[in-house]
N, C-alpha and C positions, 0 to 999 in steps of 0.2 A: 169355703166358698165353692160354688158349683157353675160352674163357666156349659153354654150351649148355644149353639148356633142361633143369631140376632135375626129377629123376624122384621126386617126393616124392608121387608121388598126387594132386596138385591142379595139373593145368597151368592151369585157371582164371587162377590168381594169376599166371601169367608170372612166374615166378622165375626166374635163371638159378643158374648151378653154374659155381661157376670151378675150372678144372683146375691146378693152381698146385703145384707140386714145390718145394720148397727152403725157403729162411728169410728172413727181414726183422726188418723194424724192425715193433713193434708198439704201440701207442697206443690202450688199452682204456679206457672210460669204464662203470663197472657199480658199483652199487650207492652213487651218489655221488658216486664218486673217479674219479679218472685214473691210469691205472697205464699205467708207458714200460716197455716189452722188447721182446720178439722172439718173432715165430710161427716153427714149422719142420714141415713135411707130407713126408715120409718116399718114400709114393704116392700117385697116383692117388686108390685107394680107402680112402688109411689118413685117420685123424681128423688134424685141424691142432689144433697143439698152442700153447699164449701162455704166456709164461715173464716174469715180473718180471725187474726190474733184476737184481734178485741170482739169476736163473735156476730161484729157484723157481716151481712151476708156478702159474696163476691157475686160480682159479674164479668161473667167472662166473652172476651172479644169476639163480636160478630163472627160467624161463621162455622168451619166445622173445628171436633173438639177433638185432641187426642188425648187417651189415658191411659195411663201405664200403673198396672194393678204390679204389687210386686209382696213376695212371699214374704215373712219377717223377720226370715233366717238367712236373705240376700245381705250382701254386703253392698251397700252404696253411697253416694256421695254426691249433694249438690253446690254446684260451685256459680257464683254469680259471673255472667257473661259481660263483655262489653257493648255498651248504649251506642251503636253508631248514629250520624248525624245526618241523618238520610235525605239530602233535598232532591226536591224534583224540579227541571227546568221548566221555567215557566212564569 
C-alpha cells in the first residue's frame, strides 16, 4: 500500500490517500450497526466499493467518512457497542 498526501483542496488537514488496488475484508460501523464484508478498488482512480456479507452493496451514512486502514500483522478487536435510545424533545 502506498499512502501520499490527499489532493482534496485542503492540505491544512494533512490527510493522506491510500493507494490501495484489490479487495479485503471489511468491518463498517455507520449509522449504529456493524456491518462485516468486503471492500474491492478496481484502480487507482476508481471509487472503493463495501459489500455486505451477502455481497450487497452498503451505503453509508450522510456525511463525512472515517477509515481506518490497518496493517495485517496488527492485533485487533471489534466489539459491538451499546444502541442508546436517543430522543429529542419536541
Amino acid at each position: 500500500m502506498r499512502f501520499g498526501a490527499l489532493n482534496d483542496g485542503h492540505p491544512e488537514k494533512n490527510r493522506l490517500d491510500a493507494d490501495d488496488i484489490g479487495e479485503g475484508e471489511a468491518i463498517v460501523s455507520t449509522n449504529g450497526r456493524i456491518i462485516r464484508g468486503t471492500w474491492s478498488k478496481e484502480s487507482v482512480t476508481g471509487p472503493t466499493r463495501l459489500f455486505d456479507g451477502s455481497g450487497r452493496p452498503i451505503t453509508l451514512t450522510a456525511g463525512q467518512t472515517f477509515v481506518q486502514v490497518l496493517a495485517l500483522s496488527y492485533g485487533w478487536e471489534v466489539r459491538e457497542g451499546i444502541r442508546l435510545d436517543v430522543r429529542r424533545p419536541g
